[in-house]
C-alpha positions as CSV (number, residue, x, y, z in Angstrom):
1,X,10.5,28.0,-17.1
2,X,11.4,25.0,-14.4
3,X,10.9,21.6,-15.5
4,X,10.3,18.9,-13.1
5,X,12.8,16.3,-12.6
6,X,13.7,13.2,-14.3
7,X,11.4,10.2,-13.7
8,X,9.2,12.7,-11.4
9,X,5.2,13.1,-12.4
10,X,3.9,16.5,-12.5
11,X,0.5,16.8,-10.5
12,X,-1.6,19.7,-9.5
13,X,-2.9,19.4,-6.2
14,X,-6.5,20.4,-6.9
15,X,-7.2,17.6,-9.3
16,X,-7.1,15.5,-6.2
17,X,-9.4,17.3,-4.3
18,X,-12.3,14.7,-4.5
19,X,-10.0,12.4,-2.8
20,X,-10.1,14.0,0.6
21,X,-13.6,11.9,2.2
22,X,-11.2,8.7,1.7
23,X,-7.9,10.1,3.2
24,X,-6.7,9.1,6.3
25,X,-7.1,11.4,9.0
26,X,-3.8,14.0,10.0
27,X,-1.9,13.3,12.7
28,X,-2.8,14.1,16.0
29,X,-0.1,16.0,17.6
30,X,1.3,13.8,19.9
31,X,1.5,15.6,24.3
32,X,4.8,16.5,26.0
33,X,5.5,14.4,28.8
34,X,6.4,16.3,31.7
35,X,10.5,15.0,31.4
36,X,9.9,17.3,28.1
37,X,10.1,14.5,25.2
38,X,7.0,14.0,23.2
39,X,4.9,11.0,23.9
40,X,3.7,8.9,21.1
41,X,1.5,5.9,22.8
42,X,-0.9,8.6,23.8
43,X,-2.2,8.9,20.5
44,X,-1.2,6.0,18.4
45,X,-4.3,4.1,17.4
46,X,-4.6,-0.1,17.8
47,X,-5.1,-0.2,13.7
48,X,-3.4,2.2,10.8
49,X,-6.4,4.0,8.7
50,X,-6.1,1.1,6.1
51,X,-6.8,2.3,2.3
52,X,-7.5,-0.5,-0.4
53,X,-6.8,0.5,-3.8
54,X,-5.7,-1.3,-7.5
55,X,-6.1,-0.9,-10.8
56,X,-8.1,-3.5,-12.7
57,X,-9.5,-3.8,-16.3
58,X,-13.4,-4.3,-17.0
59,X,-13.8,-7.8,-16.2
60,X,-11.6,-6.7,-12.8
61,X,-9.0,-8.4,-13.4
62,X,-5.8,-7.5,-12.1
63,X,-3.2,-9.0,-14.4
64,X,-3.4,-11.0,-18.1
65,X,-1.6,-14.1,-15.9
66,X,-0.3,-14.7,-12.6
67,X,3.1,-12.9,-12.7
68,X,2.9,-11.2,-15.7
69,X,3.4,-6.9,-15.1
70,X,-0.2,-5.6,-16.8
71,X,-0.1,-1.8,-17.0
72,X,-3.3,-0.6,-16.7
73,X,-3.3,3.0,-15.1
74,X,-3.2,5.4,-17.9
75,X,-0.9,8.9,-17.3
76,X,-3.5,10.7,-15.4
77,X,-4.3,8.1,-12.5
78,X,-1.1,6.6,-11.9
79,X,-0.2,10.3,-11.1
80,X,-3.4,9.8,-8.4
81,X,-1.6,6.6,-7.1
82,X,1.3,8.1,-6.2
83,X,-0.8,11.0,-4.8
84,X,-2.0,8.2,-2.5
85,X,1.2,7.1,-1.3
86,X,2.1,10.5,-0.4
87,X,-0.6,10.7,2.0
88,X,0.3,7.0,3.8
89,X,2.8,6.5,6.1
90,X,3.1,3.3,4.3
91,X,2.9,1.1,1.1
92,X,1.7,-2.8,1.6
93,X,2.3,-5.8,-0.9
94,X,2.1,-8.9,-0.7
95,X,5.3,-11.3,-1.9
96,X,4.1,-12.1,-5.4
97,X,3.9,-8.6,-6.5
98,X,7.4,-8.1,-5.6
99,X,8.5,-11.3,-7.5
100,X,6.7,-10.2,-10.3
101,X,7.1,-6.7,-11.0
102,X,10.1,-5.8,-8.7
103,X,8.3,-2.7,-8.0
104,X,10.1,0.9,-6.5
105,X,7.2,1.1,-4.2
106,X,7.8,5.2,-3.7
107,X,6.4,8.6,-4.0
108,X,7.5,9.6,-7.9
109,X,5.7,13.3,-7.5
110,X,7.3,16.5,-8.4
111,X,8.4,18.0,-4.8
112,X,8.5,14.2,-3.3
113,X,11.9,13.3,-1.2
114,X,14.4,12.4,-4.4
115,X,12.3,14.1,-6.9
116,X,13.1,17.8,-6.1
117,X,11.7,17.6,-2.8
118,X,13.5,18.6,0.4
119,X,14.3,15.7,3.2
120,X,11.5,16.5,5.1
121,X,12.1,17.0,9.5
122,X,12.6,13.1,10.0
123,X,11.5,11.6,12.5
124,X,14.0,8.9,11.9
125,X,17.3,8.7,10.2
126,X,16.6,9.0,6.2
127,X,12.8,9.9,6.3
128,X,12.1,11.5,3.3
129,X,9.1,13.9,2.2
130,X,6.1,12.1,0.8
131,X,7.4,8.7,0.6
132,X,5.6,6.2,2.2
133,X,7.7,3.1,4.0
134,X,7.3,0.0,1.6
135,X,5.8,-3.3,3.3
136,X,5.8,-6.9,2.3
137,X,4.3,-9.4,2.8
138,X,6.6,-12.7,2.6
139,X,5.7,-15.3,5.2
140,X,7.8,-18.0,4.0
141,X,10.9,-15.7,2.8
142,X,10.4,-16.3,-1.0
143,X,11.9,-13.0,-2.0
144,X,15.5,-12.9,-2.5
145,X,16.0,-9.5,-2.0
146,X,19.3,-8.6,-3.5
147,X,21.4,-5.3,-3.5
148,X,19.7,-4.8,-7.5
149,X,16.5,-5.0,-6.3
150,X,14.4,-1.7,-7.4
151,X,13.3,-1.3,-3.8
152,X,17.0,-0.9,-2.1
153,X,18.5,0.4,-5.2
154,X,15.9,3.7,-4.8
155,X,16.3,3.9,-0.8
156,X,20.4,3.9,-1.6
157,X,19.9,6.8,-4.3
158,X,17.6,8.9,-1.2
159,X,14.9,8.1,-3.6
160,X,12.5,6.0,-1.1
161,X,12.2,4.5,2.1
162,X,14.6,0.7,2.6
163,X,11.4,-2.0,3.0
164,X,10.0,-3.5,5.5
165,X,9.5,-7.5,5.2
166,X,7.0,-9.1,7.5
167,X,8.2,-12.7,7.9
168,X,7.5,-15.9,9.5
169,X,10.8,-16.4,12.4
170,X,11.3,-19.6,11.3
171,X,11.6,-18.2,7.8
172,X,13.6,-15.3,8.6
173,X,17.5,-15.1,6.7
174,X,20.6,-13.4,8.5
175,X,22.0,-12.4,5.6
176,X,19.0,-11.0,3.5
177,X,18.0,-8.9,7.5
178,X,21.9,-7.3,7.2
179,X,21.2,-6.6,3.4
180,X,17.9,-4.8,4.6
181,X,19.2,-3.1,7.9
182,X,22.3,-1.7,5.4
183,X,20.0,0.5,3.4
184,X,17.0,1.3,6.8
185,X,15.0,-1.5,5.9
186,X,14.6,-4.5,8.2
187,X,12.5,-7.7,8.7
188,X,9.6,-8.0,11.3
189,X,9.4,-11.5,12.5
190,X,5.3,-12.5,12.8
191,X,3.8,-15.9,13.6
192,X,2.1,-17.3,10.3
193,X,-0.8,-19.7,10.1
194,X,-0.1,-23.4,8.9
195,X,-1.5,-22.1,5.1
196,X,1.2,-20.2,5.3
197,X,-0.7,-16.4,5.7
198,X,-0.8,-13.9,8.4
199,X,-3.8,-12.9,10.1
200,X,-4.7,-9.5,9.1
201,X,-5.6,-8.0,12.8
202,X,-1.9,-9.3,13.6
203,X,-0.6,-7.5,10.7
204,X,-2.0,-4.4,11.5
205,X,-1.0,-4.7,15.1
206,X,2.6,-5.2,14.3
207,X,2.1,-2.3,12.2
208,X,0.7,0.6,14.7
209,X,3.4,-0.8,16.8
210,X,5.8,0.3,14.7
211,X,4.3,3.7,14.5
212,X,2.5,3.2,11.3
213,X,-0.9,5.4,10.8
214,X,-2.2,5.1,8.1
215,X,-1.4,1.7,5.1
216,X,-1.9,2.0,1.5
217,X,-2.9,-1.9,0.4
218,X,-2.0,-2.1,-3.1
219,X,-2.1,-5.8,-4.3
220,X,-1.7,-8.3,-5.5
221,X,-5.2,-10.4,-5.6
222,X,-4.4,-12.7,-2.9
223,X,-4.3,-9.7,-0.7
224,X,-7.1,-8.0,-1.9
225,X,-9.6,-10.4,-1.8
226,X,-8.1,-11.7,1.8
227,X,-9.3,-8.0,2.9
228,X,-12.4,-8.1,0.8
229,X,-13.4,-11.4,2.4
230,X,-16.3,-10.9,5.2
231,X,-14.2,-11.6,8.1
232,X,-12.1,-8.3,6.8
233,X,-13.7,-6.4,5.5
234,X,-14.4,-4.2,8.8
235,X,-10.6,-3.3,8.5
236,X,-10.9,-1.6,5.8
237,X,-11.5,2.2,6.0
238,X,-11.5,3.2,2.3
239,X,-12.0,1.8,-1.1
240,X,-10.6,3.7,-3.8
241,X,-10.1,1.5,-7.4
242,X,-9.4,2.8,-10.8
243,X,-11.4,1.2,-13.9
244,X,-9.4,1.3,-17.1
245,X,-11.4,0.7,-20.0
246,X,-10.5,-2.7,-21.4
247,X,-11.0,-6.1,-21.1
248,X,-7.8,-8.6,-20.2
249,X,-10.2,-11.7,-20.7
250,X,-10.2,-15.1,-19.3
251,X,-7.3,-16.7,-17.5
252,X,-6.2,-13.1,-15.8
253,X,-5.6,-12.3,-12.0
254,X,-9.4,-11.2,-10.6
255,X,-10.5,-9.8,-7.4
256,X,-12.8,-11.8,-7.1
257,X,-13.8,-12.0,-2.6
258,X,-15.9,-15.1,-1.9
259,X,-19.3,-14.2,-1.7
260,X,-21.3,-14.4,1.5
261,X,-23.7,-16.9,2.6
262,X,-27.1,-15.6,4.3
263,X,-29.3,-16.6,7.7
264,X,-31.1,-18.8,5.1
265,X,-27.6,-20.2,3.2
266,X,-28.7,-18.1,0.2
267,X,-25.6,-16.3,-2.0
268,X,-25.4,-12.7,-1.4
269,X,-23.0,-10.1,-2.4
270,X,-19.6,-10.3,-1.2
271,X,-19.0,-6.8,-0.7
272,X,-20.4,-3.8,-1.5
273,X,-19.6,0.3,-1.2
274,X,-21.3,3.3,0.1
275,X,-20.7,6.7,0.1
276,X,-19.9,6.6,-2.9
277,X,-17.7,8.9,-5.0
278,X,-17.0,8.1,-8.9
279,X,-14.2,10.5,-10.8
280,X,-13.4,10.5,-14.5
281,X,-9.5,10.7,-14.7
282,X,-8.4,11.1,-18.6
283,X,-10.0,7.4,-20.1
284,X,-10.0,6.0,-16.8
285,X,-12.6,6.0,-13.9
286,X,-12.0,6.2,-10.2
287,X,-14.4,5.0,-8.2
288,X,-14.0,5.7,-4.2
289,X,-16.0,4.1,-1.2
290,X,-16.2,2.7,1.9
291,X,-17.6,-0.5,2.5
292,X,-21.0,-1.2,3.8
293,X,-20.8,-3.1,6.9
């Protein structure tokens, strides 16, 4: 009998199956030039497919306090969310989740690239099967990435893809860009607004520049309810959130968008989804979406 191996997740692929609507589309293969190499500009599109999913509790929160680790997903969908990540080129965060959780940020399925996978046919040096590339967002260089950190220790040990850290220039660190570079990582100088936040259609561009498809949005609430916001909320291709059945009560992380103000300055909903999809998953519920524009 073969047992999967240590710290992997077993899935079955056909559990999954509801997901597909939401996924992002396959790769187009990309034309041969006539000098014989492959062109990728032909078909790389101006924005990735962007997914935004969480976790969140009944009262939607996020967290019991800001930067306090909440687990929330039981067995059966945090197996889904790594399913997710298998099918994104990459993984996006904002800086506080990486302060406060110090997350691996990989692909921790059975068959995955360091969990009995094959490397799959990279496409650059140390591409592995399944994982998706780790993104953060850290405009004003607050994370002091060190060689310890979860992240670089799992890209060393072949386990997941070194990060990328989106970061203002005037922000960006020698040092902590060698410390990156060492393990495939590296930092991707963007212009920040005076609040100190990107702007999401310059994100995204920097992104598809890089050759990023497709971006898995995973938290924390700042980020989510900056995409959730009306300006944003055209970005988004896919909604996919899983409901665990509890309440974390008052003083928690929400999402929580701003709601929207009508021709007649009346309060209206702040977001809402169609074609909707909603999936039991063992005491959790998944509900998937896109959002009504």
């Amino acid at each position: 009998m073969a047992f999967p191996p240590p710290n992997s997740l077993a899935w079955s692929p056909s559990v999954f199956t509801f997901l597909t609507p939401y996924l992002p589309p396959l790769p187009s293969p990309s034309p041969a030039r006539e000098d014989g190499l492959i062109s990728k500009t032909s078909t790389t599109p101006q924005k990735p497919f962007v997914t935004l999913t969480y976790a969140s509790s009944l009262d939607s929160m996020l967290a019991l306090q800001p930067g306090v680790q909440t687990i929330l997903s039981g067995p059966e969908t945090k197996a889904l969310t790594h399913f997710l990540r298998s099918k994104h080129d990459a993984i996006l965060v904002g800086v506080g989740t990486v302060l406060a959780d110090d997350p691996g940020l990989n692909c921790r399925l059975a068959g995955a690239g360091g969990y009995g996978g094959e490397l799959s046919e990279p496409s650059e040096p140390g591409e592995l099967k399944w994982q998706p590339r780790p993104l953060v967002l850290d405009p004003r260089g607050r994370w002091a990435v060190g060689a310890e950190s979860k992240i670089l220790r799992l890209a060393r040990e072949g386990r997941a893809l070194a990060p990328w850290v989106l970061t203002d220039l005037a922000f960006v660190d020698d040092e902590r860009a060698e410390l990156l570079e060492g393990c495939g990582g590296k930092i991707i100088p963007l212009a920040s607004e005076e609040e100190g936040r990107f702007e999401w259609e310059d994100i995204l561009q920097v992104l598809s520049s890089h050759g990023l498809q497709s971006v898995m949005v995973e938290g924390g609430a700042g980020v989510i309810n900056g995409l959730l916001s009306a300006e944003q909320q055209a970005l988004v291709d896919a909604v996919i959130v899983t409901i665990a059945p509890t309440w974390l009560g008052q003083g928690g992380v929400v999402v929580a968008p701003e709601r929207r103000v009508d021709g007649k300055g009346s309060a209206v909903n702040a977001a809402s989804l169609d074609k909707v999809k909603w999936q039991q998953m063992g005491e959790d519920v998944v509900v998937c979406g896109v959002l009504k524009k």
